[in-house]
TILOLO-979935 format. One record per residue: residue number from 0; chain; x, z, y of N, C-alpha, C, O, CB in turn. Coordinates in Angstrom, 3 decimals, m for minus. Glycine has a CB too. Example, Ala and Ser with C-alpha at 12.3 -4.5 7.8 and 13.67 -1.06 7.14 Angstrom:
+-----+-------+----------+----------+----------+----------+----------+----------+----------+----------+----------+----------+----------+----------+----------+----------+----------+
:  nr : kette :      n.X :      n.Z :      n.Y :     ca.X :     ca.Z :     ca.Y :      c.X :      c.Z :      c.Y :      o.X :      o.Z :      o.Y :     cb.X :     cb.Z :     cb.Y :
+-----+-------+----------+----------+----------+----------+----------+----------+----------+----------+----------+----------+----------+----------+----------+----------+----------+
:   0 :     A :   13.190 :    7.800 :   m5.690 :   12.300 :    7.800 :   m4.500 :   13.200 :    7.800 :   m3.300 :   14.236 :    8.465 :   m3.319 :   11.308 :    9.046 :   m4.473 :
:   1 :     A :   12.850 :    7.080 :   m2.250 :   13.670 :    7.140 :   m1.060 :   12.900 :    7.870 :    0.030 :   13.409 :    8.039 :    1.138 :   14.084 :    5.725 :   m0.598 :
+-----+-------+----------+----------+----------+----------+----------+----------+----------+----------+----------+----------+----------+----------+----------+----------+----------+
***
This chain:
+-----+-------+----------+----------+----------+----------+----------+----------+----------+----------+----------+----------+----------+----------+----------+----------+----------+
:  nr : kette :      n.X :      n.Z :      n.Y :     ca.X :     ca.Z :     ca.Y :      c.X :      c.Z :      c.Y :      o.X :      o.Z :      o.Y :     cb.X :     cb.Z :     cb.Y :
+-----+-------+----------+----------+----------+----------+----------+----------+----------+----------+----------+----------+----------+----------+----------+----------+----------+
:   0 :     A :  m22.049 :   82.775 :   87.959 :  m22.994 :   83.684 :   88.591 :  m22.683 :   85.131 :   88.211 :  m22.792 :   86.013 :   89.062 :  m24.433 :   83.322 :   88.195 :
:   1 :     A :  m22.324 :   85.388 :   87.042 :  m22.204 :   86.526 :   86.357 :  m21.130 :   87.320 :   87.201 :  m21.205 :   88.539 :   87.355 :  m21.841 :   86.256 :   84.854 :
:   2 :     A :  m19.600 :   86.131 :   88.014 :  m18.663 :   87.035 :   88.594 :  m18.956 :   86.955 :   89.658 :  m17.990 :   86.939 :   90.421 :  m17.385 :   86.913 :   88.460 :
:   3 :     A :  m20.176 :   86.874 :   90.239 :  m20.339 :   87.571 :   91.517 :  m20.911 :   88.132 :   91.782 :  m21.037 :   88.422 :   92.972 :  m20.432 :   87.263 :   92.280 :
:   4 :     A :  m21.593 :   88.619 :   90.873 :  m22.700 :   90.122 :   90.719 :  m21.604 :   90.959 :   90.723 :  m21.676 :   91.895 :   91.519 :  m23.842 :   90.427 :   89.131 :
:   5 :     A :  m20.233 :   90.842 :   89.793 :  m19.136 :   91.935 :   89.508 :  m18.565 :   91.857 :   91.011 :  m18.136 :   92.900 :   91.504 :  m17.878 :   91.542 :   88.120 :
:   6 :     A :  m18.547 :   90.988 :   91.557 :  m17.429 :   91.367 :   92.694 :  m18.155 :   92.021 :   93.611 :  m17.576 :   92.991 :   94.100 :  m16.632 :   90.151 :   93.431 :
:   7 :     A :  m19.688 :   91.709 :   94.164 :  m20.622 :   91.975 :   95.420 :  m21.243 :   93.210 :   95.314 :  m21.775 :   93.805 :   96.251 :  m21.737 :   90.946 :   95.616 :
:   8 :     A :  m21.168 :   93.613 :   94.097 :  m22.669 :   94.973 :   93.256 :  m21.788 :   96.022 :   94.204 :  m21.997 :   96.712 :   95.202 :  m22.734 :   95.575 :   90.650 :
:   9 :     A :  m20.713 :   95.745 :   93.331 :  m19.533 :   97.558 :   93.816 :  m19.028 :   97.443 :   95.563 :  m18.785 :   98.546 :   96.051 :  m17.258 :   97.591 :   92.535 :
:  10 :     A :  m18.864 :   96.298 :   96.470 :  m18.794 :   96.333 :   97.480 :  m19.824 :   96.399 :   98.356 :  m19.826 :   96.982 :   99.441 :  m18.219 :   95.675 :   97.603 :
:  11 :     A :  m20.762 :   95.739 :   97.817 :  m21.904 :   96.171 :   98.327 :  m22.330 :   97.347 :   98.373 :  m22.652 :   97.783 :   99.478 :  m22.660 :   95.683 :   97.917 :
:  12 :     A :  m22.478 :   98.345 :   96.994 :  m23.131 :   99.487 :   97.119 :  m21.633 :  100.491 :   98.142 :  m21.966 :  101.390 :   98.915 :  m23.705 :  100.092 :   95.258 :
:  13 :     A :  m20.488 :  100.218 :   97.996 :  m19.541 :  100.582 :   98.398 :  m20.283 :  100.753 :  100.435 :  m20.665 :  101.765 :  101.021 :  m18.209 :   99.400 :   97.776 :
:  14 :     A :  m20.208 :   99.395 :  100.898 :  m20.595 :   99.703 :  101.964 :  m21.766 :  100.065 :  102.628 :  m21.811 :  100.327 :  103.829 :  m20.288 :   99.104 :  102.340 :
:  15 :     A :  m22.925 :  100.087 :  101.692 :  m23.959 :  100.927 :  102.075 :  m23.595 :  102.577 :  101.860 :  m24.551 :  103.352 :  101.862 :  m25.216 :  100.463 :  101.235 :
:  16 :     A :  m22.405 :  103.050 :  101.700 :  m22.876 :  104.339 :  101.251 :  m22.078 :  104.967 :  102.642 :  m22.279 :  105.963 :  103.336 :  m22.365 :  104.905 :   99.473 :
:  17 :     A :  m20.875 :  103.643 :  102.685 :  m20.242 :  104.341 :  104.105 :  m21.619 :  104.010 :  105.499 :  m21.742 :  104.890 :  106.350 :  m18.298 :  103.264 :  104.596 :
:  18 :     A :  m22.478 :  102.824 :  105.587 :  m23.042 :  103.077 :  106.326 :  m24.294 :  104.147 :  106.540 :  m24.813 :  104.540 :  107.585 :  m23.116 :  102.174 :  106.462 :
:  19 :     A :  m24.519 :  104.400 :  105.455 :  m25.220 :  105.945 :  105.308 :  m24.814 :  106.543 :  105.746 :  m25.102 :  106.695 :  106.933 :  m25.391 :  106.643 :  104.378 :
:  20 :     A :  m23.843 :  107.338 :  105.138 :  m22.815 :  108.555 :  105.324 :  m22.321 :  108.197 :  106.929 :  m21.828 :  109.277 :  107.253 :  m21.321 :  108.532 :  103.997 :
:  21 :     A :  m22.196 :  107.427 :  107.941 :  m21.472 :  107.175 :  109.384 :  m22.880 :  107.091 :  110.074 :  m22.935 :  107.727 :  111.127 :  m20.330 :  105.602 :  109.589 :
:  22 :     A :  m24.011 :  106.452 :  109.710 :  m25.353 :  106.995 :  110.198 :  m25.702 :  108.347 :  110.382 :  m26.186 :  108.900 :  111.369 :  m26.253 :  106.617 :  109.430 :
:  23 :     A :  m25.428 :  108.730 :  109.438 :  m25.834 :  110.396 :  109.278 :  m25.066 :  110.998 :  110.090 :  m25.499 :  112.020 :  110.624 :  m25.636 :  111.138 :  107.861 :
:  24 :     A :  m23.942 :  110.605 :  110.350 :  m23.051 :  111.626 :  111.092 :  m22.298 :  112.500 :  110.083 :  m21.656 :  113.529 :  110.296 :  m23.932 :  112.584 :  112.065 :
:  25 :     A :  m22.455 :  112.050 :  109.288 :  m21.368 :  113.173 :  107.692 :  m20.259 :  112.503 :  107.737 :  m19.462 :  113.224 :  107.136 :  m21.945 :  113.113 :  105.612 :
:  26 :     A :  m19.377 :  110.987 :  108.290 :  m18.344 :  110.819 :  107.737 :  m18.129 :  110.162 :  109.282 :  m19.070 :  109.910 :  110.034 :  m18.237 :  110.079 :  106.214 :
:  27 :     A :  m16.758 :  109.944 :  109.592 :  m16.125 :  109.539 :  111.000 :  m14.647 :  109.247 :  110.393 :  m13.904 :  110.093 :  109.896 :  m16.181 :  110.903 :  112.369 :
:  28 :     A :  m14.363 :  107.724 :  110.557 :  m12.934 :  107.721 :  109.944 :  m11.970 :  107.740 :  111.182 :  m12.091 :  107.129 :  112.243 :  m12.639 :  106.334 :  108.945 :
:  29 :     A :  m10.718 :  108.828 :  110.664 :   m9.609 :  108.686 :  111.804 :   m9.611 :  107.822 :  112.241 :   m9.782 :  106.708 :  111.746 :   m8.441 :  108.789 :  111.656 :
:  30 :     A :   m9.311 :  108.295 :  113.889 :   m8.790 :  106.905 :  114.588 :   m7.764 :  107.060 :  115.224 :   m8.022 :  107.897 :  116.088 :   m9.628 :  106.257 :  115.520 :
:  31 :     A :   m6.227 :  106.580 :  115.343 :   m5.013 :  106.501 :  116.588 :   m5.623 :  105.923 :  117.521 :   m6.027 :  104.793 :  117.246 :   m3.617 :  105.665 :  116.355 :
:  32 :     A :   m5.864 :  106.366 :  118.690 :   m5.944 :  106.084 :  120.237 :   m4.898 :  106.209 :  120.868 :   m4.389 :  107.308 :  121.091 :   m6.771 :  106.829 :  120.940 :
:  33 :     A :   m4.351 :  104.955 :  121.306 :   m2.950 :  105.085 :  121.816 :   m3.880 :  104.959 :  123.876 :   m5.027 :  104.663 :  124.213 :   m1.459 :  103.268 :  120.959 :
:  34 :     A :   m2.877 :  105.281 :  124.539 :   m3.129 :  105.386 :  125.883 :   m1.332 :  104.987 :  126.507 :   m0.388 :  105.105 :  125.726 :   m3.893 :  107.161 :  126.258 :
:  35 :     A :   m1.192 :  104.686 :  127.471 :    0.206 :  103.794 :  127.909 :    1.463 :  104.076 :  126.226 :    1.454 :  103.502 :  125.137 :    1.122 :  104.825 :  129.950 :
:  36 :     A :    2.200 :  104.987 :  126.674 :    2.973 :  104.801 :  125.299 :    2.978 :  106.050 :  124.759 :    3.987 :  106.424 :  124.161 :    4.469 :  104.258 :  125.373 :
:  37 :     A :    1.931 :  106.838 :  124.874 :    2.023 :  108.165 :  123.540 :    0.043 :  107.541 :  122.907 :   m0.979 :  107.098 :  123.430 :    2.171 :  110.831 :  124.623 :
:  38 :     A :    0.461 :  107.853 :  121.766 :   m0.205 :  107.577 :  120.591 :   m1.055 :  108.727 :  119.935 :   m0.316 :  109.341 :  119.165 :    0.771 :  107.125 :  119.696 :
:  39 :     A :   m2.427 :  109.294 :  119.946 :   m2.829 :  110.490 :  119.669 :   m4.288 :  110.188 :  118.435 :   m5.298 :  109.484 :  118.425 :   m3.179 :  111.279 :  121.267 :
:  40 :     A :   m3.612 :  111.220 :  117.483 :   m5.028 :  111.034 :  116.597 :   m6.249 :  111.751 :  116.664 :   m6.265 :  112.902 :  117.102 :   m4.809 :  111.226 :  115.333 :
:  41 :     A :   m7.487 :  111.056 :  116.187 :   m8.382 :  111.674 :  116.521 :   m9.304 :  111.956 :  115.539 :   m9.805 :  110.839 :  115.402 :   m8.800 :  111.182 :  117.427 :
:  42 :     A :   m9.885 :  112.683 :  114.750 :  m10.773 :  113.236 :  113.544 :  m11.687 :  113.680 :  113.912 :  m11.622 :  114.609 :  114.718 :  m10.354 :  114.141 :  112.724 :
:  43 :     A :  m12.876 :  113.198 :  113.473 :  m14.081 :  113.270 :  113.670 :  m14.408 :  113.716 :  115.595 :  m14.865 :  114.712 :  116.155 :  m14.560 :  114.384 :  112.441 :
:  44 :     A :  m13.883 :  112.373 :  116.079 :  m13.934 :  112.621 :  117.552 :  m13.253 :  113.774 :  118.296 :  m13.501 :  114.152 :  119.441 :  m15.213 :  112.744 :  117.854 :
:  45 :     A :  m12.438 :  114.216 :  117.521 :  m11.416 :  115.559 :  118.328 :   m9.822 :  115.114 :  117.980 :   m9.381 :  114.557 :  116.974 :  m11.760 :  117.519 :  117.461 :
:  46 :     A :   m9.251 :  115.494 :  118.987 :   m7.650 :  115.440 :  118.803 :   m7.110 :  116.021 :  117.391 :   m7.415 :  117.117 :  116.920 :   m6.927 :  116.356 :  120.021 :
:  47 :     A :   m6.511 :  115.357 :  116.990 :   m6.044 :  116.325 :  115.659 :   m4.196 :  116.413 :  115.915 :   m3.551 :  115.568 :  116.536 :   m6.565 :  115.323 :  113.745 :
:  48 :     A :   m3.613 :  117.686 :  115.240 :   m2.064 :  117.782 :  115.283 :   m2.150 :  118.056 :  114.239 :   m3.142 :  118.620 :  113.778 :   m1.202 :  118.628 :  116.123 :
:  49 :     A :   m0.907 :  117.663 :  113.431 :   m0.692 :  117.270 :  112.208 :    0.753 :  118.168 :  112.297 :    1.727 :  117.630 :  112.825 :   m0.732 :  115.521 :  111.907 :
:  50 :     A :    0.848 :  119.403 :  111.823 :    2.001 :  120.430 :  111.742 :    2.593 :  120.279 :  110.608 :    1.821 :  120.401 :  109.657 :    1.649 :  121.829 :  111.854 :
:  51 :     A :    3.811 :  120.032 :  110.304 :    4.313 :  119.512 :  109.510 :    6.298 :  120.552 :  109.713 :    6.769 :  121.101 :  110.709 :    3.944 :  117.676 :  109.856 :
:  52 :     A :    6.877 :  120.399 :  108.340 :    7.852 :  120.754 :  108.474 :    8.908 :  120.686 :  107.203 :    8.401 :  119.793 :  106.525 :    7.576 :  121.798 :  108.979 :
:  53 :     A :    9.647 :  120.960 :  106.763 :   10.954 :  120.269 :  105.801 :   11.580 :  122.079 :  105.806 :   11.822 :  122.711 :  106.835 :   12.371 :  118.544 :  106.883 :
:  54 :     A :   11.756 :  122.700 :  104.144 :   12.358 :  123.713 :  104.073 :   13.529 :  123.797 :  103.382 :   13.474 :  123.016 :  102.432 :   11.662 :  124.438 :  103.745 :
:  55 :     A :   14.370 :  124.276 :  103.415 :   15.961 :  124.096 :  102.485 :   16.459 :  122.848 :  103.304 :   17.560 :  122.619 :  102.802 :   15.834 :  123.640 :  100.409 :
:  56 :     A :   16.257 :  121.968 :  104.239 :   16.842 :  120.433 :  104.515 :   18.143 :  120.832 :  104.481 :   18.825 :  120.006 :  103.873 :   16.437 :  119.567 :  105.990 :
:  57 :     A :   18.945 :  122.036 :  105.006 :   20.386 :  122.131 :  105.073 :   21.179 :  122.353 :  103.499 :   22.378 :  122.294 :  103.226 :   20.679 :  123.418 :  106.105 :
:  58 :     A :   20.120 :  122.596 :  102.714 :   21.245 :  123.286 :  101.580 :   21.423 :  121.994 :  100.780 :   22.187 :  122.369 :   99.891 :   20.614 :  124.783 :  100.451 :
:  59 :     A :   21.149 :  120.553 :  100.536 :   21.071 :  119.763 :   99.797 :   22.466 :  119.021 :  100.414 :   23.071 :  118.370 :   99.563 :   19.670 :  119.144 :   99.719 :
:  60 :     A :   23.144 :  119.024 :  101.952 :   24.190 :  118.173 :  102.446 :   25.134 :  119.472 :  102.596 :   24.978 :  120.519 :  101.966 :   23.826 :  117.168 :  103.906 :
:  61 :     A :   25.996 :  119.250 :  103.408 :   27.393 :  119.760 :  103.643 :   27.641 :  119.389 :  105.278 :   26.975 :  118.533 :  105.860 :   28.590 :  118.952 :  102.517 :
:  62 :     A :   28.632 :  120.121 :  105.867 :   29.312 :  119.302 :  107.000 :   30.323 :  117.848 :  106.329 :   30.266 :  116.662 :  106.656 :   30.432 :  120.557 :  107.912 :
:  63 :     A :   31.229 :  118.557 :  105.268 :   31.853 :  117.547 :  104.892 :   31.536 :  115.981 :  104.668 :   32.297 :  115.029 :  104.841 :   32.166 :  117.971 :  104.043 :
:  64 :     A :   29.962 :  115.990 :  104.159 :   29.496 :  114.911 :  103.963 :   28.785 :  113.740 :  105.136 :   28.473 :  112.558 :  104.994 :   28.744 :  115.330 :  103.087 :
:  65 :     A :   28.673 :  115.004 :  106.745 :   27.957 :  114.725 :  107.515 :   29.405 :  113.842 :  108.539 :   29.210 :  113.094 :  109.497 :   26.997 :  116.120 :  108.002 :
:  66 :     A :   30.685 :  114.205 :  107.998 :   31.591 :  113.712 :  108.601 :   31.856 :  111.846 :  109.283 :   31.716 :  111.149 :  108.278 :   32.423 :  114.173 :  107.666 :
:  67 :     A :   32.032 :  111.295 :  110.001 :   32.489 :  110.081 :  110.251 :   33.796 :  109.880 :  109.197 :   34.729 :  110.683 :  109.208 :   32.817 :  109.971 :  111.834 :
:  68 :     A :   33.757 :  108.679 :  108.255 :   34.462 :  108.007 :  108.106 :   36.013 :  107.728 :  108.322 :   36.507 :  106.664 :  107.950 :   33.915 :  107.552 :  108.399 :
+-----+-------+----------+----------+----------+----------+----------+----------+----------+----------+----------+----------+----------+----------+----------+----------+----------+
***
């Protein structure tokens, strides 16, 4: 009895707090909405773009290394 107070207490209070918090309108978890074959995310019911980018990528290789075999 004792290990299922430990397993149920913390999931339990766990999912009452998300159904609070998604009642209230304070929390909305991402969702991918795909539509034929492009795939778009969405945060708190709005499109989200995720800008992203890689700096120095050229100085770590060479051409030499980029060579065929």
């Amino acid at each position: 009895m004792n290990k299922i107070k430990k397993i149920f207490l913390p999931v339990g209070l766990l999912c009452l707090f998300f159904y609070s918090a998604n009642s209230q309108g304070l929390s909305k978890l991402p969702v991918v909405v795909k539509k034929d074959a492009v795939s778009q995310l969405y945060v708190d019911g709005k499109p989200f773009l995720i800008l992203g980018g890689e700096t120095g990528n050229a100085s770590v290789s060479s051409t030499d290394y980029m060579r065929p075999c």
